[in-house]
C-alpha positions as CSV (number, residue, x, y, z in Angstrom):
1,X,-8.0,-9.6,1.8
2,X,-10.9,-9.4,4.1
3,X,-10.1,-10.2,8.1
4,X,-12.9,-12.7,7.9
5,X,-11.2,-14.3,4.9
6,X,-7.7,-14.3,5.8
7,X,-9.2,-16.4,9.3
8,X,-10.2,-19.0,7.1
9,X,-7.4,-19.5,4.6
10,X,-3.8,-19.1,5.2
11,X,-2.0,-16.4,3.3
12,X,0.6,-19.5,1.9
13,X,-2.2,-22.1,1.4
14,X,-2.5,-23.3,-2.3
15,X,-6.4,-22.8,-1.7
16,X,-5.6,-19.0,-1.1
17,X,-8.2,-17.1,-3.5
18,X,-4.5,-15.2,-4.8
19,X,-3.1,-19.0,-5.9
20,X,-6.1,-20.1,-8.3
21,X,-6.9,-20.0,-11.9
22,X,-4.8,-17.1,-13.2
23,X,-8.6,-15.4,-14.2
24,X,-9.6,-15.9,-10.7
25,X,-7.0,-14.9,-9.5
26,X,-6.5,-11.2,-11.6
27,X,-10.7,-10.9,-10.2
28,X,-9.6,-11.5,-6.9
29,X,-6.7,-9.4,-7.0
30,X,-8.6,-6.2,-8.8
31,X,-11.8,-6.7,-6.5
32,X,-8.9,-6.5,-3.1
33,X,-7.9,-3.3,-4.9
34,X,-11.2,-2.1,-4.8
35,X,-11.7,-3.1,-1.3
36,X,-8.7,-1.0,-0.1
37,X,-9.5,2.3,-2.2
38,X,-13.5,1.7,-1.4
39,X,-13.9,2.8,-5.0
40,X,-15.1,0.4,-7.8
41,X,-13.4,3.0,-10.8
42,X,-9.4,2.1,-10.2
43,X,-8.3,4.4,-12.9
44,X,-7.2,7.7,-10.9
45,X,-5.7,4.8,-8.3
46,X,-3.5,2.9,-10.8
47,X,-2.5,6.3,-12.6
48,X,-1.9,8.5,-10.0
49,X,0.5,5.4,-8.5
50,X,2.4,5.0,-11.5
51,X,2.7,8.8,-11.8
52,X,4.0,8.9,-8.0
53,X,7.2,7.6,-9.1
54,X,10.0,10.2,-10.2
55,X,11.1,7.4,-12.9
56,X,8.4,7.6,-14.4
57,X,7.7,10.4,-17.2
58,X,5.1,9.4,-18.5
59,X,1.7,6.4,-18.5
60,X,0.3,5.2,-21.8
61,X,-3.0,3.7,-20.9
62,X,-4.7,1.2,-23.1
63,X,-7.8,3.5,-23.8
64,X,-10.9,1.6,-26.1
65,X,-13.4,3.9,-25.1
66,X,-14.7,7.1,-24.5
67,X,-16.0,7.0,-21.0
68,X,-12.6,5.8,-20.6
69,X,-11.0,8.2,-22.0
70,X,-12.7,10.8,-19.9
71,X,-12.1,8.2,-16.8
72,X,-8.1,8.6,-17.6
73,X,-8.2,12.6,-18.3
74,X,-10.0,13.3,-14.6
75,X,-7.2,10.9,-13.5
76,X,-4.5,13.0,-14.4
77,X,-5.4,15.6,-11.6
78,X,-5.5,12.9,-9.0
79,X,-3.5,13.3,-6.3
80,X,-2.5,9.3,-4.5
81,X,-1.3,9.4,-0.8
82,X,1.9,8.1,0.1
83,X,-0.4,5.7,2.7
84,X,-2.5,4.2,-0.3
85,X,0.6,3.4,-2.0
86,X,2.4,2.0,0.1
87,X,-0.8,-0.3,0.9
88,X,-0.5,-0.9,-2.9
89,X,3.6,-2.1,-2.6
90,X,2.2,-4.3,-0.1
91,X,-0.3,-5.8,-1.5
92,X,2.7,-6.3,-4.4
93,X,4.5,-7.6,-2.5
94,X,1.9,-10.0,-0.6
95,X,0.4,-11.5,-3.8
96,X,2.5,-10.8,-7.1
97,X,6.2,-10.5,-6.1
98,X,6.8,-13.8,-5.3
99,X,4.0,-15.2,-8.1
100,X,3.8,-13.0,-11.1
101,X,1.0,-13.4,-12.9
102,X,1.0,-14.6,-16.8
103,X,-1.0,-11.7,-17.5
């Protein structure tokens, strides 16, 4: 969240843009995401998080098109920082953890 924002509504308020409509809140959510990368494509970013973990072998991604496609094969060569995901566990922890999401 935005400094400016978080000034204005407290991280445990009910009002908190991370509490609302579950639609609302999965576009508030994606467009912090985009904030923190300063990238509006989150493809090599989701990918190359889940492929940071040792656990996991391998990522299935729910590909409908071809730009997409082609989106998720420059991902594989993506290389995430250990800072970026841990401000990803973060902002886990700070918005899903303790309220998963139906979705």
């Amino acid at each position: 969240m935005s400094q400016a924002a978080e000034k204005h509504i407290p991280g445990g308020s009910r009002r908190a843009p991370h509490r609302q409509h579950p639609e609302r809140r999965r576009h508030y959510l994606v467009e912090e995401l985009k904030s923190t990368v300063g990238d509006d494509d989150l493809t090599a970013y989701a990918t190359g998080f889940l492929w940071s973990y040792d656990a996991v072998t391998t990522v299935i991604p729910g590909i409908r098109t071809m730009a997409q496609l082609h989106q998720y094969v420059a991902a594989t060569t993506f290389d995430s920082s250990r800072e970026r995901e841990g401000d990803f566990e973060e902002s886990y922890d700070r918005f899903i953890a303790k309220d998963p999401s139906p979705w």
